[in-house]
C-alpha positions as CSV (number, residue, x, y, z in Angstrom):
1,X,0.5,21.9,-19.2
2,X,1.3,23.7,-15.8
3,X,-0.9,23.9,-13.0
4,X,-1.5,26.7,-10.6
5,X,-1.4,24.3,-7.6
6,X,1.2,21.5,-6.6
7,X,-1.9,20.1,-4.4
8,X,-5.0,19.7,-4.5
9,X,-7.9,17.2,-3.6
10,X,-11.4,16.4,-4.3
11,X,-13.4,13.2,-3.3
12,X,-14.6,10.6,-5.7
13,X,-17.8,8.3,-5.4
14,X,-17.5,4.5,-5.4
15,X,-19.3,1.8,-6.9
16,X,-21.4,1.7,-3.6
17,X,-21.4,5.5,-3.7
18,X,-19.0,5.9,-0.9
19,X,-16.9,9.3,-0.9
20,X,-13.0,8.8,-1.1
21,X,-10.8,11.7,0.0
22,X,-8.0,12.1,-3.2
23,X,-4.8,14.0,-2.8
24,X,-3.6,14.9,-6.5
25,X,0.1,16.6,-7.9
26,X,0.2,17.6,-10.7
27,X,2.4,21.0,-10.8
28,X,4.5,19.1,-14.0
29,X,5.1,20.8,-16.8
30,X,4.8,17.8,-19.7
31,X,4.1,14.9,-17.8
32,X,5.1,11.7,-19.1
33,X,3.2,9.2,-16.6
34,X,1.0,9.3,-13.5
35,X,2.1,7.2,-10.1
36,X,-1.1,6.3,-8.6
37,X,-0.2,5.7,-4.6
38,X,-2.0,2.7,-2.4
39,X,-1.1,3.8,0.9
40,X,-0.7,1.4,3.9
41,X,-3.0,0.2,7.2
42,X,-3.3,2.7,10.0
43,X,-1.9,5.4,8.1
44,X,-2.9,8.3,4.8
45,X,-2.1,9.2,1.5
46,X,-1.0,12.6,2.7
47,X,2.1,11.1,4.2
48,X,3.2,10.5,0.5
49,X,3.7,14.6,-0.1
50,X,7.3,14.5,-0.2
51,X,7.6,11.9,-2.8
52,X,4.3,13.0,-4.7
53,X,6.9,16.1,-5.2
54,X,10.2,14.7,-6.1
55,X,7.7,12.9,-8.5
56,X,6.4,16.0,-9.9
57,X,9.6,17.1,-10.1
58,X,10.7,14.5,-12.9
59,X,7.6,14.4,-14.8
60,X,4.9,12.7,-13.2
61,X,1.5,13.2,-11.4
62,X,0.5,12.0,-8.6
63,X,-2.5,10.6,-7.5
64,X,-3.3,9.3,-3.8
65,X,-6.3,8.2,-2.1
66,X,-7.2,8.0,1.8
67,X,-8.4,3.6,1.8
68,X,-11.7,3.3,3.9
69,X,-11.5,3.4,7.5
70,X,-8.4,5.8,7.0
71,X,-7.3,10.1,6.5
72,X,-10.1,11.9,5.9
73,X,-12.4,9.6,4.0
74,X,-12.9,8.4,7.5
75,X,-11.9,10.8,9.8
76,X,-14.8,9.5,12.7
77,X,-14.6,6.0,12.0
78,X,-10.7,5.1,11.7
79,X,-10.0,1.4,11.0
80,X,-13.3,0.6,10.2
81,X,-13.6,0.0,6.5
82,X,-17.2,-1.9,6.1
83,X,-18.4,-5.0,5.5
84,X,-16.1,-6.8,2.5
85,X,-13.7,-4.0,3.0
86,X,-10.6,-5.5,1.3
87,X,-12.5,-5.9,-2.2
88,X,-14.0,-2.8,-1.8
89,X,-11.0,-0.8,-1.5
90,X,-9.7,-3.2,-4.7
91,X,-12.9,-1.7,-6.5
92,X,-12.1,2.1,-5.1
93,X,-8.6,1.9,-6.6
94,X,-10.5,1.0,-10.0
95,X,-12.8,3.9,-9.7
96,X,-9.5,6.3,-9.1
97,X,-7.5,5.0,-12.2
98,X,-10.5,4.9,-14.7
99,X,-11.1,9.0,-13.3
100,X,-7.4,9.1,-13.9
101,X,-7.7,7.1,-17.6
102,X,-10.7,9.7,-18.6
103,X,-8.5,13.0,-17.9
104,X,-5.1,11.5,-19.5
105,X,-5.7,8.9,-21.7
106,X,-2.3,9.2,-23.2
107,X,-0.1,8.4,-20.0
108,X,0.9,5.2,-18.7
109,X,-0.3,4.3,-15.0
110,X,1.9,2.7,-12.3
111,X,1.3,1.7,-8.9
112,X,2.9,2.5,-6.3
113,X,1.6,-0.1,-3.3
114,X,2.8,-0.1,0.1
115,X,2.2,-2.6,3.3
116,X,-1.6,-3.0,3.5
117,X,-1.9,-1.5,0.2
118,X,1.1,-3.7,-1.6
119,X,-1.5,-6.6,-1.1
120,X,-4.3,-4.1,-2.2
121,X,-2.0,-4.0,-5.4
122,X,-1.2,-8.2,-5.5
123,X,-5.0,-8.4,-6.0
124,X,-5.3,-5.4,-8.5
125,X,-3.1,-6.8,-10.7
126,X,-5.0,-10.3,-10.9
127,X,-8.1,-8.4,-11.6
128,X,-7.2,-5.1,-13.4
129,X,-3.5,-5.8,-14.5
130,X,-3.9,-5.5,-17.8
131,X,-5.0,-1.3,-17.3
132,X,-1.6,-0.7,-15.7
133,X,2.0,-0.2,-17.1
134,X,3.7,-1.1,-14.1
135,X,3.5,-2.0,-10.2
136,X,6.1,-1.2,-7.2
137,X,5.2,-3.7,-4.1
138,X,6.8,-1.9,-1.1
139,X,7.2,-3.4,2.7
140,X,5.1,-6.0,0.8
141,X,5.2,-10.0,1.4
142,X,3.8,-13.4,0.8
143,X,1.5,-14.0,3.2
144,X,-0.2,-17.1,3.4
145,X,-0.2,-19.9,6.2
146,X,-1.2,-21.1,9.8
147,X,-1.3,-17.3,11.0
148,X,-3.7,-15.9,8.2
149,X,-6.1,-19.1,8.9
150,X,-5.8,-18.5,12.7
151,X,-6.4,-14.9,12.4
152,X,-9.4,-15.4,10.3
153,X,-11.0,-17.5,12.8
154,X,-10.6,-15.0,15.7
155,X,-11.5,-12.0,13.8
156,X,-15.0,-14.1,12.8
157,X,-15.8,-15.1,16.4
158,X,-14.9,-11.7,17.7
159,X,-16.8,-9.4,14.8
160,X,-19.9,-11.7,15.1
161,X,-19.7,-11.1,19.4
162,X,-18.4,-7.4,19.6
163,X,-19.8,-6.4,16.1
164,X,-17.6,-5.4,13.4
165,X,-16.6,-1.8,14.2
166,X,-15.2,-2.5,17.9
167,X,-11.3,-2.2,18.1
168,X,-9.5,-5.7,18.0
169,X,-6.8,-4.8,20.5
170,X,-6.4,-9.0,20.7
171,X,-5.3,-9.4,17.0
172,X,-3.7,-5.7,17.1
173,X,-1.1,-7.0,19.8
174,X,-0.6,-10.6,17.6
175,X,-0.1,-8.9,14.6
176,X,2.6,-6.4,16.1
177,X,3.7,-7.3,19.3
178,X,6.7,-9.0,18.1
179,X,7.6,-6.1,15.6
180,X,10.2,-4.3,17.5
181,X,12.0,-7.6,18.9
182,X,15.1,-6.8,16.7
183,X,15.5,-3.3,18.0
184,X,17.5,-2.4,20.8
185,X,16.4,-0.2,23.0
186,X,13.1,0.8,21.1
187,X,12.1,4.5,21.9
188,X,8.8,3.7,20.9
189,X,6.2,0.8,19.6
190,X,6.3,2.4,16.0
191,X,10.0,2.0,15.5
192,X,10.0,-0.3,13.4
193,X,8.7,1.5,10.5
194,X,11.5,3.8,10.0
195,X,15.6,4.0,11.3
196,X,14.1,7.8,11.3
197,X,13.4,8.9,14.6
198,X,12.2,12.0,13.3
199,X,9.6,10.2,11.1
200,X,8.7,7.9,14.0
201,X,7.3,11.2,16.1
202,X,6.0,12.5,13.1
203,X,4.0,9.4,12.8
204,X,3.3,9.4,16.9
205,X,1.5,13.0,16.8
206,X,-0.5,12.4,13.4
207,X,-4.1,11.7,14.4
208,X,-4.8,10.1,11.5
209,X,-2.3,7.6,12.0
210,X,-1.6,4.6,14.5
211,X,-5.0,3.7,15.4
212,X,-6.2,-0.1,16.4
213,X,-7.6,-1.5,13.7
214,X,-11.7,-3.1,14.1
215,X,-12.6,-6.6,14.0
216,X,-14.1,-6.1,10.6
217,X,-10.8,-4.8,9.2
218,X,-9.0,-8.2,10.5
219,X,-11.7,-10.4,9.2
220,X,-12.4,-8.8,5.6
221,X,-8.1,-8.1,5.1
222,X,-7.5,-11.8,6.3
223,X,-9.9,-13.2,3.7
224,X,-8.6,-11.2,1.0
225,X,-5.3,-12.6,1.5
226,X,-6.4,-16.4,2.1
227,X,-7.7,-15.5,-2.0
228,X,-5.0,-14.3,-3.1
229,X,-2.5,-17.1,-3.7
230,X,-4.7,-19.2,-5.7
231,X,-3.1,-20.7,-8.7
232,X,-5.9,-20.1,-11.1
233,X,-6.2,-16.6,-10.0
234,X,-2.6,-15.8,-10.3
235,X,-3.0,-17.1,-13.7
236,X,-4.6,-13.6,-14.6
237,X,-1.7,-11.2,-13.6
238,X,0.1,-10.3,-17.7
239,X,2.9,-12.0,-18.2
240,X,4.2,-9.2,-19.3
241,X,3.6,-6.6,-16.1
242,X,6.6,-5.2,-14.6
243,X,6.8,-5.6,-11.0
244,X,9.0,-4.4,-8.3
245,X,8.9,-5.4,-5.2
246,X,10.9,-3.6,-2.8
247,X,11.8,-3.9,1.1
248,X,14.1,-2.9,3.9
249,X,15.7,-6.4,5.4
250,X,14.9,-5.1,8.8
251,X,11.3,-4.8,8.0
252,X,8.9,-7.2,10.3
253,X,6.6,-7.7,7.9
254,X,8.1,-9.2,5.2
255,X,10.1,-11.1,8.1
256,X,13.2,-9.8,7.6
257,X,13.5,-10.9,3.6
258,X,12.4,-14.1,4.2
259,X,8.4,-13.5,2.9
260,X,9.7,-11.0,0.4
261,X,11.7,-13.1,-1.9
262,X,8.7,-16.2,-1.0
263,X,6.3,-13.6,-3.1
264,X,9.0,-12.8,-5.7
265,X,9.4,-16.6,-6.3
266,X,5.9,-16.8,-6.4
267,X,6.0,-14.2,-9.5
268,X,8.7,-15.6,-11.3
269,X,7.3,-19.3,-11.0
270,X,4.4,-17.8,-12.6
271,X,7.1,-17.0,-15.7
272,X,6.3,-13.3,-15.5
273,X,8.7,-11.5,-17.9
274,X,9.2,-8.4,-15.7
275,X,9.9,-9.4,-12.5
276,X,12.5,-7.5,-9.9
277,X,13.4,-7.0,-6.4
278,X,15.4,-5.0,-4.4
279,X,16.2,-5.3,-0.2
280,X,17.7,-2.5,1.3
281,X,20.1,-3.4,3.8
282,X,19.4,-1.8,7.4
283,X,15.9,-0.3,6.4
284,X,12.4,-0.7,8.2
285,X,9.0,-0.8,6.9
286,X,8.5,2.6,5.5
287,X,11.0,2.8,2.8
288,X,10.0,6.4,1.4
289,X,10.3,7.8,4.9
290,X,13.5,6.3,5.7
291,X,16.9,8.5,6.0
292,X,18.2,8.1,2.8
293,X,14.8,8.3,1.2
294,X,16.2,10.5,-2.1
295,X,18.4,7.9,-2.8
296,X,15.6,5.3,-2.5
297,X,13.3,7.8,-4.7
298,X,15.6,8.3,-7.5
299,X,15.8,4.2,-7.5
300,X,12.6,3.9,-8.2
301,X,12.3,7.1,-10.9
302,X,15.0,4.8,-12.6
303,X,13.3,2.1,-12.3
304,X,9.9,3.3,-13.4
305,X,11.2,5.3,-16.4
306,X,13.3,2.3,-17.5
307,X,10.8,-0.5,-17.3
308,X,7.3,1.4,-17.5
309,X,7.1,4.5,-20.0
């Protein structure tokens, strides 16, 4: 089968009839599977193109959806994504992969789940696991503790005073103020997303990117993570699910490593079968926009051809 277009996109309508702005690739001749990209907080799924095409480029579609409050689902109302936001994007990635399931049946469905949307995907799996033939967790983390319960309790007090759609610049500046601390010399308060200075100002002029997320987002994200490490929940993931998770050991989030390999013990305590993980030494956040990004594609091609088709 070969398409006419490399790209093209469409909106879909939720549960709650809310319109999601898609991005799809599909110029593949044969494909053998379809990625199916989460894409992270304050950023869109267009930033995914160059992958989505390397992608294409060894057999597989691409399918990428701009979350709630973000890209051009949201263009007016950026980091805003409505009351119980978290489980609603959870329930929008649903709707995506059973439109994807109704056009090609036949092809196994992986995840690919970064930052904000890696813990999008930790949920998915509890819920929908089972629909999936394989999940890559990048610039992901467990993340669980004193700082989750402090931040719910400020992004309560705050939403219910200032409403849910004002800008927390208060939780904005405890989440990330302390990002950059490792890096000398910082050329900017984004640079610890990428060792790529190119990407960094890429990032810096996209106005779809880098906004301060609301009170609402905070409050809704915060409570979805407080659910997700509960033991009878984490009961439901397959045993038999392959899951990657993959990080730089300069990325922030994860704390350098350190909360990366807490959520791939979590896993393997669970005795999944399938479990892997992979730090890349020297790398940020933003894996797939790093500087030796094709050698970090073609890692997880391998990987996803090896362990998912």
């Amino acid at each position: 089968m070969t398409n006419k277009s490399a790209e093209s996109s469409f909106f879909i309508h939720t549960k709650d009839n809310k319109k999601i702005f898609i991005y799809c690739w599909d110029d593949v001749i044969s494909p053998k599977g379809v990625i199916q990209i989460v894409h992270g907080m304050a950023e869109h799924a267009g930033r995914y193109e160059e992958f989505a095409k390397f992608l294409n480029s060894h057999g597989f579609i691409v399918y990428a959806g701009d979350h709630r409050g973000h890209g051009k689902t949201d263009e007016l109302n950026l980091g805003y994504i409505g009351r119980d936001g978290f489980n609603k994007v959870v329930e929008d990635q649903h709707v995506l992969l059973s439109s994807i399931k109704s056009k090609y049946s036949n092809l196994p469905i992986i995840f690919f789940a970064h930052s904000f949307g890696s813990f999008i995907g930790q949920e998915y799996i509890i819920r929908y696991g089972n629909e999936l033939s394989g999940i890559i967790l990048s610039g992901s983390a467990m993340r669980k503790g004193i700082d989750v319960d402090a931040g719910i309790v400020i992004s309560y007090f705050q939403k219910n005073i200032f409403g849910e759609r004002k800008e927390s610049k208060l939780l904005d500046f405890l989440s990330f103020y302390n990002y950059n601390k490792k890096i000398k010399n910082s050329a900017s308060k984004f640079s610890w997303l990428t060792t790529d200075e190119l990407e960094i100002k890429n990032y810096e002029n996209d106005p779809l990117c880098g906004n301060t997320a609301t009170c609402g987002f905070y409050y809704y994200f915060l409570r979805g993570l407080k659910n997700l490490y509960r033991t009878n929940r984490l009961k439901e993931i397959p045993k038999d699910l392959p899951i990657l998770i993959i990080s730089g050991d300069d990325d922030p989030v994860g704390n350098y490593g350190k909360w990366v390999r807490k959520l791939y013990n979590l896993y393997k305590n669970l005795q999944l079968e399938n479990v892997n993980i992979k730090l890349y030494p020297g790398k940020r956040h933003e894996l797939t926009n790093e500087t030796d990004k094709k050698e970090i594609f073609l890692n997880l091609l391998n990987w996803a051809e090896k362990n998912c088709l």
